[in-house]
LOROBA-118116 format. One record per residue (C-alpha): z, x, y; residue in one letter. Coordinates in steps of 0.2 Angstrom, whole numbers, plus 2048, in hexadecimal, padded with zeros to 3 digits. Layout:
! LOROBA-118116
ZXYA
...
This chain:
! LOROBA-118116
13527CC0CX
139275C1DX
146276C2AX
14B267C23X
14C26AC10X
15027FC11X
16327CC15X
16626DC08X
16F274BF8X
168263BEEX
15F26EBE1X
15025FBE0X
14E261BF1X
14A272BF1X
13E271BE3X
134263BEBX
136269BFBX
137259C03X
149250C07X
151241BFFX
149232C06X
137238C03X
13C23ABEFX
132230BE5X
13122CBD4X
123238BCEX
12B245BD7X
13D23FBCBX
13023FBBDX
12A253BC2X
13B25BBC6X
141252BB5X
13325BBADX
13226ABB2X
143270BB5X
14626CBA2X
15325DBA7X
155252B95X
161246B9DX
163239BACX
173230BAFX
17121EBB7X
18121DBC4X
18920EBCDX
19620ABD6X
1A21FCBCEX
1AF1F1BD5X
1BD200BD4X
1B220CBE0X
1B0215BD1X
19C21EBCAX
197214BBAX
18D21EBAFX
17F21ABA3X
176227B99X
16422AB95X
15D239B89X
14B23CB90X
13E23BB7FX
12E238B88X
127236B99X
122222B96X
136221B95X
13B22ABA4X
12D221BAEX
134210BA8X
146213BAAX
14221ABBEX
13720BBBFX
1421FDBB8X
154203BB7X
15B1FBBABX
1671ECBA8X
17B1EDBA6X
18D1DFBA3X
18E1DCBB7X
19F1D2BB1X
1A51E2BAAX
1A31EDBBAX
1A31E1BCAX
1AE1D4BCEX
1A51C1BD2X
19A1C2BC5X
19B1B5BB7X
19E1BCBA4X
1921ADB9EX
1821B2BAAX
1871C4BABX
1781CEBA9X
1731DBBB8X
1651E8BBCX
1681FABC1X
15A202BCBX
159213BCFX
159217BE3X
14F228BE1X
156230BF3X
166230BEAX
16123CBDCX
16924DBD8X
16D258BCAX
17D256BC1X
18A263BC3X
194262BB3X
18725CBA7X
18726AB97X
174261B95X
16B262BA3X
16C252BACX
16424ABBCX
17023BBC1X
16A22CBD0X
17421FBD6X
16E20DBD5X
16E1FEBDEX
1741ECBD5X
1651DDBD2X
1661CDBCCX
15D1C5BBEX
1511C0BCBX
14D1D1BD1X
1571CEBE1X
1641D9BE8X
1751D5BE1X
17D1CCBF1X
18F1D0BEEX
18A1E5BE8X
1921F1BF3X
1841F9BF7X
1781EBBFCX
1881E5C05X
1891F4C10X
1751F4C13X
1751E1C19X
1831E6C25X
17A1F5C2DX
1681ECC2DX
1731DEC34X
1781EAC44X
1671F2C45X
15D1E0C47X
16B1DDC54X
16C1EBC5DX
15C1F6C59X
16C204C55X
17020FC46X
180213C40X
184222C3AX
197228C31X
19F234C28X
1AE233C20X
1BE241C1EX
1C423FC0CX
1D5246C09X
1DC249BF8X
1EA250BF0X
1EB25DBE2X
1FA259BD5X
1FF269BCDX
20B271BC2X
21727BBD1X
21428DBD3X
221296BDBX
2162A4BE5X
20F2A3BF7X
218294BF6X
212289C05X
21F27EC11X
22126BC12X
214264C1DX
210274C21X
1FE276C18X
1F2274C26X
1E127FC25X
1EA28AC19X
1E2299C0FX
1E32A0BFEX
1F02A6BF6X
1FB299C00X
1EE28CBFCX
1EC28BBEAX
1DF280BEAX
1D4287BF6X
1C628CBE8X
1C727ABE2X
1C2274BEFX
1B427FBF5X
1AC27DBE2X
1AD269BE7X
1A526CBF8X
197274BEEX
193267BE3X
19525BBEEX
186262BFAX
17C265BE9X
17C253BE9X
17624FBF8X
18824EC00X
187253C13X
19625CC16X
19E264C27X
1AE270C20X
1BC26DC15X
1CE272C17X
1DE272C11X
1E9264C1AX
1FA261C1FX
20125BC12X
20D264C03X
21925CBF8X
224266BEBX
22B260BDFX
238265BD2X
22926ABC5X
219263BCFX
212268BDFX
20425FBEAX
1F9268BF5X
1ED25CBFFX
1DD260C05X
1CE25AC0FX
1B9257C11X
1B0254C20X
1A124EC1EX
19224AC2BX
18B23CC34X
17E232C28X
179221C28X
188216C23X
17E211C11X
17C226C0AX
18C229C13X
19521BC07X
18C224BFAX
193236BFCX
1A3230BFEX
1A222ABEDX
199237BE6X
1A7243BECX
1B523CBE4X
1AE23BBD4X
1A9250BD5X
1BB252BDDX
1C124ABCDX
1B7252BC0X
1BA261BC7X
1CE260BCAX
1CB259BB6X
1C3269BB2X
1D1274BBBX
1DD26CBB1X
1E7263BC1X
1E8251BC8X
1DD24BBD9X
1E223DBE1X
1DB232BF0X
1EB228BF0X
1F0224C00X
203228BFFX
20C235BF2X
21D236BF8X
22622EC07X
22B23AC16X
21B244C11X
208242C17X
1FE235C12X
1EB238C0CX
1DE22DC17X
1CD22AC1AX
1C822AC2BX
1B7224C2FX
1AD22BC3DX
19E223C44X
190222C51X
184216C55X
171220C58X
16121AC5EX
150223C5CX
15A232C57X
164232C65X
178232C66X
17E220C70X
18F225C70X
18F22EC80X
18622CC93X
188238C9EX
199244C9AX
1A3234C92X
1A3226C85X
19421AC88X
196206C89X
18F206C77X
19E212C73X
1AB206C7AX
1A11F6C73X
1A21FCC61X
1B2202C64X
1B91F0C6AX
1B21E9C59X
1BA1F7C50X
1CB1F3C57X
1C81E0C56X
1C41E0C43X
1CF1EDC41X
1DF1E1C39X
1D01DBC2BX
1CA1ECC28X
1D71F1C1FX
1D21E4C13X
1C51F1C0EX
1CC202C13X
1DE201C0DX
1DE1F5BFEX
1ED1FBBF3X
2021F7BF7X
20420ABFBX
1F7208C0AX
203203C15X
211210C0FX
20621EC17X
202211C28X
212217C2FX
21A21EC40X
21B22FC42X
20E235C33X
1FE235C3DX
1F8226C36X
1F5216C43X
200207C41X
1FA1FFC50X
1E81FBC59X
1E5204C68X
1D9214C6AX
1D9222C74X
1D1235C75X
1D8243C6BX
1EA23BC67X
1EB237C56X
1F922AC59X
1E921CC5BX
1DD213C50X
1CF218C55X
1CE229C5EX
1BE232C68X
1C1242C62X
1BA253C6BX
1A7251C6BX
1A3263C73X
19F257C84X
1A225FC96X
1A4270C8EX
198280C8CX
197293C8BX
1A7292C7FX
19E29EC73X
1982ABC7EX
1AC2ABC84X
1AF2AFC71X
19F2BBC72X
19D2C4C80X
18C2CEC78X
1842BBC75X
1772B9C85X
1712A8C7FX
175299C89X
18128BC7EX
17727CC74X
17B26CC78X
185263C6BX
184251C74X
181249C63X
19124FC5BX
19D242C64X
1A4234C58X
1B2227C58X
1BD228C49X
1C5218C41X
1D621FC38X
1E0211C2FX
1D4214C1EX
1D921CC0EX
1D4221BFEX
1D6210BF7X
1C620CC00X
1B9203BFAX
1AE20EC05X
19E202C03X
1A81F6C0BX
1AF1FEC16X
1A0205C1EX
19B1F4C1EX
1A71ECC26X
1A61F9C35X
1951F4C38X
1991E3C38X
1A51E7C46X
19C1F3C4EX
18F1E4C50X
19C1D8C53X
1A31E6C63X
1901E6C69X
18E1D3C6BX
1A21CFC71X
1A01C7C85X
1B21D1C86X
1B01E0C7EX
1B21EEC8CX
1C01E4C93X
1C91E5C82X
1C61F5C7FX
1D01F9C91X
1DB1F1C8BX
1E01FAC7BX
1DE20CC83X
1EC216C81X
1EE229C85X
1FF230C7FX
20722EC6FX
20E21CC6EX
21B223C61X
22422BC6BX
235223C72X
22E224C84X
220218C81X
22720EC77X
224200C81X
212203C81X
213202C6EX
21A1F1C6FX
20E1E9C78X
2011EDC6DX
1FC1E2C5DX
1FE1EBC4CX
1F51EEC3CX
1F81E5C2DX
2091EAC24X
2031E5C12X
1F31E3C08X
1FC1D1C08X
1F91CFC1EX
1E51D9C1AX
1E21C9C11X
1E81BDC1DX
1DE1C6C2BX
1D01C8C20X
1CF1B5C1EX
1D01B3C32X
1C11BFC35X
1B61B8C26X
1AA1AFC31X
1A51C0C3BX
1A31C7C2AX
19A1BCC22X
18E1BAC2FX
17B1BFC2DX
17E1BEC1BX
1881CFC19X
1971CCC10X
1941BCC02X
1A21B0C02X
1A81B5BF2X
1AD1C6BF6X
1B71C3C03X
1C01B6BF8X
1C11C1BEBX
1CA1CEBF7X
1D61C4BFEX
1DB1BEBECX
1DF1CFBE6X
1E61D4BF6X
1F31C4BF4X
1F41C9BE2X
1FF1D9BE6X
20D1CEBEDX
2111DCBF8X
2171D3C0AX
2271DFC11X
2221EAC04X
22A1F8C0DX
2391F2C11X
23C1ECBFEX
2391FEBF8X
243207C07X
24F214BFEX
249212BEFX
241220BE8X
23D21DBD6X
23420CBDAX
228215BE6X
225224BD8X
21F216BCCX
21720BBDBX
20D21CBDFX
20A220BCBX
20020EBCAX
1F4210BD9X
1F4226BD6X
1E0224BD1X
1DB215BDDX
1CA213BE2X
């Protein structure tokens, strides 16, 4: 065991002793063997966001070798969009990094994730995840720069109400047990998730809590940490579906939905990234935001009204892209506010000696923590297609890198006080706006398509297939069609309750 491997809670890891990228498939073959495990789930990531499943019973070793050697094939019709029902026949192969022991399996099960070919043995073009891996090797041929994210997933608990420690409206944030009821939950999640390979920061209890007559909501969040944007696509998927099993298992609904109720906080998914070179952080020179910073910045707000094609895909999207709810409705960026797009949050910069304040006893000097400042990106939400998404940030972090204008944009969307307030409104007004409806993503979609189809990243037929099911919603002045009325927005919320 390394310094590497020792603090990795992925049980394979720890038996081979070696972390996930250096797995191969004899070393699948020996943990499979001799830990006793009799199944292995195939597990890939169809059209909805969701984990597709097949199921193998190990009888022999020439099996196992085959099926880690070959994958195997599968009705691409029947689980991505674009593909045609009369040549529909795909390959699944195994991406051995991605292995980990399934949680909730009464059979001892090792599940892997898989990557889409074609019948030619080529990557599928229009996958997500061959998507999201053209788009960051797209970037790294231009700029010799990795990108590295980590999403924040929040969620909702729906529950029968319980009328002890009750908790207030709005009033949840890092709350404990007994006033959290679901703090348990959420720390078995957590668990799991890092027994499959998830990297996770903290979790917490958020803001937000609805009650209901006979139902309360309780929302809740994972932080997890900066990986490359491919494994960090990956865990974000990964999570949800333990989340799920695990609020099935509990007896209670989870839900990524990105609005619940109106006048109560929405759930997002805010993105943050940084762009790193030879293992170094390119986020920061000196004791502020580099170039590179402000570059990728400019793309991300540039894109920023044809990303929510990919991070906010369903009708409620744009009920929880509101004033007033800590959730951007217009493209600026700035340090700490939350009022913004994209915000540089604290990154321990320009400060020292805090702990041995806190500890007076401690006689060590303070680590530098240099490579912990991020910008965060904070119009997604659970409706995500989070391969996508990722994707479509390194498309416009590449597209910030090479724009002739970039720093000079980006100057010119800085703000530094809380545009929602009545004092600034004026500098509200002069700002452009986000997308109002999945109906206006589309239409920005379309403008941008030539940025993202560029280098091959994002095929054609995606993108028109996007803006088709965007149109397809119908939902232009969606808001202020369902203004007042409550029992159209409960059923609106109903249909998209398990999106993504």
């Amino acid at each position: 065991m390394n310094h590497i491997t020792e603090t990795n809670r992925n049980k394979i890891v720890w038996f081979l002793g070696k972390p996930p990228e250096e797995f191969t498939k004899q070393d699948l073959i020996k943990f499979i063997q001799e830990t006793k495990i009799e199944m292995v789930n195939l597990r890939c990531v169809g059209g909805d966001g969701r984990l597709k499943t097949l199921n193998f019973v190990i009888t022999a070793k020439a099996q196992l070798d085959r099926l880690l050697s070959m994958g195997e094939r599968v009705d691409g019709s029947s689980l991505l969009p674009h593909i045609n029902a009369a040549s529909s026949d795909l390959y699944v192969v195994p991406r051995y990094k991605t292995a980990y022991v399934n949680p909730f399996s009464p059979i001892p099960t090792l599940d892997i994730l898989c990557s889409y070919y074609t019948n030619e043995g080529i990557p599928l073009p229009s996958s997500p995840e061959n998507i999201v891996r053209k788009a960051h090797e797209s970037l790294k041929s231009s700029s010799g720069l990795t990108l590295e994210a980590m999403g924040e997933l929040e969620y909702y608990v729906l529950y029968n109400r319980q009328r002890f420690y009750p908790t207030m409206a709005e009033k949840g944030y890092q709350e404990s047990s007994p006033f959290s009821k679901w703090e348990a939950l959420r720390c078995e999640a957590m668990q799991a998730i890092a027994q499959a390979g998830g990297s996770i920061k903290y979790g917490h209890q958020e803001v937000g809590h609805i009650c209901e007559e006979d139902q309360e909501m309780e929302q809740h969040e994972i932080e997890f940490l900066p990986v490359p944007v491919e494994d960090a696509a990956d865990q974000i998927v990964i999570a949800k579906w333990i989340l799920r099993m695990i609020g099935y298992k509990h007896g209670v609904t989870i839900s990524f939905a990105p609005k619940l109720s109106v006048g109560h906080a929405g759930s997002g998914l805010h993105i943050h990234t940084r762009l790193v070179k030879d293992g170094n952080n390119m986020m920061i020179e000196g004791s502020g935001l580099s170039d590179i910073a402000r570059k990728a910045i400019a793309g991300y707000l540039s894109l920023a009204p044809s990303l929510t094609a990919f991070g906010n895909t369903v009708p409620i999207s744009f009920l929880r892209l509101v004033p007033h709810q800590e959730a951007p409705t217009n493209i600026c960026w700035g340090d700490r506010t939350r009022a913004v797009l994209v915000r540089v949050p604290l990154g321990w910069l320009n400060v020292k000696d805090m702990v041995r304040d806190a500890n007076p006893q401690a006689s060590e000097e303070s680590s530098e923590f240099s490579d912990s400042q991020t910008v965060e990106f904070r119009c997604p939400d659970g409706s995500a297609n989070i391969h996508l998404l990722l994707a479509g940030l390194a498309v416009a972090a590449r597209h910030g890198l090479e724009m002739e204008d970039a720093l000079e944009l980006v100057d010119e969307l800085y703000v530094d006080v809380n545009i929602f307030s009545s004092e600034h409104k004026a500098i509200q007004e002069r700002l452009p706006r986000l997308p109002a409806s999945c109906w206006e993503s589309a239409e920005n979609l379309l403008k941008h398509r030539g940025i993202y189809e560029k280098a091959a990243v994002f095929p054609p037929m995606v993108i028109d297939g996007l803006v088709e099911t965007l149109r397809s919603y119908n939902d232009k002045d969606l808001s202020e069609r369902l203004y007042g009325k409550a029992d159209e927005i409960r059923e609106l919320v109903q249909e998209y309750l398990h999106c993504s």
